[in-house]
C-alpha positions in Angstrom: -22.4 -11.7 -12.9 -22.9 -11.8 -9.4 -23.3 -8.7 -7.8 -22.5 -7.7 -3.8 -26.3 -6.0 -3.3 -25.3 -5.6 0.8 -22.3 -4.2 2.4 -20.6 -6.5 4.4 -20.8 -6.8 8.2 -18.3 -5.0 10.6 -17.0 -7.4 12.8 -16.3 -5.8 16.2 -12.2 -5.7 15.9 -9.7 -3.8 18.2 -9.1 -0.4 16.8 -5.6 -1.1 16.1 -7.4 -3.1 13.4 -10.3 -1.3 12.9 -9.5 2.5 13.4 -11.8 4.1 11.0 -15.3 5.1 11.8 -18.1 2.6 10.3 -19.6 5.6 8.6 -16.6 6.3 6.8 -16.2 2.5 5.8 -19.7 2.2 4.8 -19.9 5.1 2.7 -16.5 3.9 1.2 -18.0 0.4 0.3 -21.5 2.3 -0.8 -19.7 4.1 -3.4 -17.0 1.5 -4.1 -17.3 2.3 -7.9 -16.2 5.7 -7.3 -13.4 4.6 -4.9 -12.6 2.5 -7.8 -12.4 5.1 -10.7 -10.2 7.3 -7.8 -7.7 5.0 -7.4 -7.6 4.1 -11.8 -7.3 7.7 -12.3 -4.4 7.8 -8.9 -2.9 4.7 -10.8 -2.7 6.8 -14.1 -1.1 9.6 -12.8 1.3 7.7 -10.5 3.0 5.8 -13.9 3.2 9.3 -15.3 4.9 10.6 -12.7 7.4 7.3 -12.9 7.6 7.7 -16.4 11.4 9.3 -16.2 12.6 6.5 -14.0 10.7 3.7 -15.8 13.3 4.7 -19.0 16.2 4.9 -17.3 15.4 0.7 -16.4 15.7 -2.3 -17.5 12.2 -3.8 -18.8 12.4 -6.7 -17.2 12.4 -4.8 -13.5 9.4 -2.2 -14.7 7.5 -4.2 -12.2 9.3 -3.3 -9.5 10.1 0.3 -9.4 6.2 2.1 -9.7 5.0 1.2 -6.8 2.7 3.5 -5.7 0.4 2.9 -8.8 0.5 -0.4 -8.3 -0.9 -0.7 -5.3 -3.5 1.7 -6.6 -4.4 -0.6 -9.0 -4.5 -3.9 -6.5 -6.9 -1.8 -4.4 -8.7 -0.7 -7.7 -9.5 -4.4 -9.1 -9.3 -5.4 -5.1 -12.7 -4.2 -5.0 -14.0 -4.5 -8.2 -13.7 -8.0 -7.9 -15.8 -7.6 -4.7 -18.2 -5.7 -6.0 -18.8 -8.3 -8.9 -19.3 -10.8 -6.5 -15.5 -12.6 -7.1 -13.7 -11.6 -4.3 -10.2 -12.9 -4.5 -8.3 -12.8 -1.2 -4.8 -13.0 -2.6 -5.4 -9.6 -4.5 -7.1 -8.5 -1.7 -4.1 -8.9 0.3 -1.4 -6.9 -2.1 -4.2 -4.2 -2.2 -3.8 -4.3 1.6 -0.1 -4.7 1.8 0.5 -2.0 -0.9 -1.5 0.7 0.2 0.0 0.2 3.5 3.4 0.1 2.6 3.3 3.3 0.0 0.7 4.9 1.8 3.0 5.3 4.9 6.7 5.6 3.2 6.1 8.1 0.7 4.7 10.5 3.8 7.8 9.5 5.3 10.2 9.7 2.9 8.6 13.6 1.8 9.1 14.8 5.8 12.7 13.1 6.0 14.0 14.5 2.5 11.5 17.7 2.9 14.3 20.4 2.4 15.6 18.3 -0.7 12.1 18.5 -2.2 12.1 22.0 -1.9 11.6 21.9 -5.9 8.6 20.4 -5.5 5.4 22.4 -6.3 3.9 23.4 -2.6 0.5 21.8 -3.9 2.5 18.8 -5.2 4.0 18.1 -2.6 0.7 18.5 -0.5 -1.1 16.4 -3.0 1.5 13.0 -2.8 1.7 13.6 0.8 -1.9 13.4 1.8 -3.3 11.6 -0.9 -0.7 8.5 0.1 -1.7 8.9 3.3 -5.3 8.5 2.1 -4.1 5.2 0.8 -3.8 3.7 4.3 -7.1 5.2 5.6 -8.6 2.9 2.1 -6.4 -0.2 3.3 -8.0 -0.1 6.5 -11.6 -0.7 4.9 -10.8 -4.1 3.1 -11.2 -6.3 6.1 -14.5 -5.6 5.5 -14.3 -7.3 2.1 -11.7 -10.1 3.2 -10.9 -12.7 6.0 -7.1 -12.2 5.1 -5.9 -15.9 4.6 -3.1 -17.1 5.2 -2.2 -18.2 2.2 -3.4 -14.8 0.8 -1.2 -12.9 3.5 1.8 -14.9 2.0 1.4 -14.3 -1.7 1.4 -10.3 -0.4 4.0 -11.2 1.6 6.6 -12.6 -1.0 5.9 -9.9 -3.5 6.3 -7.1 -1.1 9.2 -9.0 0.5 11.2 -9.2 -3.0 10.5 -5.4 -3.8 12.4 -4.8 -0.6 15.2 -6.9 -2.3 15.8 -5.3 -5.5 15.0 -1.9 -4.5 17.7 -2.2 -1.6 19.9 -4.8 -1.4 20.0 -6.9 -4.5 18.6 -4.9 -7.8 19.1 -8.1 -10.1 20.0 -5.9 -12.8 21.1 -2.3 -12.7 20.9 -0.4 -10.0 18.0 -0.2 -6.6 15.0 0.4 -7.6 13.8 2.2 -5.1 11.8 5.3 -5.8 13.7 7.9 -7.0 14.9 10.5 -4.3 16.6 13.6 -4.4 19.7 13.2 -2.5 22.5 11.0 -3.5 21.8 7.4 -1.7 25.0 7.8 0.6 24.5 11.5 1.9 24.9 11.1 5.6 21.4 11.3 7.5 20.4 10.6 11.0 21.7 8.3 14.0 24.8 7.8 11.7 22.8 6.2 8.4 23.2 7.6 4.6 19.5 8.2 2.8 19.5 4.5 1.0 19.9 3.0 5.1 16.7 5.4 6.2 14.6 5.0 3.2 15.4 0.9 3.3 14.3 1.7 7.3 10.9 2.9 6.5 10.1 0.1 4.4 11.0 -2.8 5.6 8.8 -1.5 9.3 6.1 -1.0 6.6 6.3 -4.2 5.7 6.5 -6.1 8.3 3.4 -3.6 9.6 1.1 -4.4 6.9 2.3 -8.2 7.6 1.2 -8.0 11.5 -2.0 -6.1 10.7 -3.1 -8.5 8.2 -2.1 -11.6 10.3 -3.5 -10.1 13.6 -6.9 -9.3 11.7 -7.4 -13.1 10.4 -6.6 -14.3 13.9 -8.9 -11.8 15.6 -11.7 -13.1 13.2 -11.2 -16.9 13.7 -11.6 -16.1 17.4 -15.2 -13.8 17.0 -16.1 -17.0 14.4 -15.8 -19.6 17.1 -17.4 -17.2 19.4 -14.7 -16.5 21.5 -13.7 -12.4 22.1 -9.7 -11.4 21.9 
């Protein structure tokens, strides 16, 4: 096996791109096995914790509804792969997109719905709000580890794009598989939409955020490549 001996360079990208410190990313990259095992032992907790819903669907659409552990996991072999010398850009890129994605709506989704989870354990709800959020600050390391191409971006792309599908708008079989949430999908909300409408919201901006960042950071490293600054 091929192993990474040397962290990867930093290449000087807007902070938009690029907002966490180089000693954080470093030290994330340094002790990459570690971030690994974290994200493993995240993954094994998060289908726990979708356990009750995963029984309640149809096995055919398991791999649609836990999708917080699944983005741990892309992140998890994400880097594994790069630390074994294999990086693979495509996996790389749903790591990306996922942590993204989760790491932002389920933040979102716990301040929106936050009087509903009022059953929540305090420290519970503490720990999936900050530890999602976490999720983005680890998504924000990989273009270290990845030039984001394009045809990487798309694979992310499509399989983020069709969980937006059956978890809103078409479920294929059953009902959405969105996340559970604990108000009834049509209880009225803000600026006139029900819950399903704000949820679907938060997504779909997540998504097409993850898509922009990803696309934006390949562009602004084919310009430092050919030697010309953004």
């Amino acid at each position: 096996m091929v192993l990474s001996p040397d962290l990867p360079t930093r290449d000087p990208l807007p902070t938009y791109l690029a907002p966490i410190p180089r000693v954080i990313e470093d030290l994330g990259l340094r002790f990459a096995w570690l971030v690994v095992a974290i994200n493993l032992a995240g993954t094994a907790f998060g289908f726990w914790y979708y356990s009750p819903q995963l029984a309640d669907t149809a096995v055919v659409m398991w791999p649609w509804v836990p999708d917080s552990p699944l983005a741990t996991l892309f992140i998890a072999l994400a880097i594994a792969a790069w630390k074994l010398g294999y990086e693979q850009p495509w996996l790389t890129s749903l790591a990306f997109f996922g942590n993204v994605i989760l790491g932002l709506w389920t933040p979102f989704t716990l301040l929106a719905f936050a009087d509903a989870y009022a059953y929540l354990h305090p420290l519970m709800y503490q720990f999936l709000f900050w530890s999602h959020l976490a999720m983005v600050v680890q998504a924000y390391v990989l273009h270290r580890i990845t030039d984001f191409p394009v045809w990487g971006v798309a694979v992310a792309f499509v399989w983020y794009t069709s969980n937006l599908i059956v978890d809103y708008f078409i479920p294929i079989v059953g009902e959405p598989h969105h996340t559970f949430i604990p108000v009834a999908r049509d209880e009225p909300m803000f600026l006139e939409a029900d819950a399903l409408g704000v949820i679907a919201a938060g997504e779909v901006t997540f998504t097409l955020l993850a898509l922009f960042l990803a696309l934006a950071t390949r562009v602004k490293k084919c310009e430092l490549a050919r030697g010309r600054p953004g």
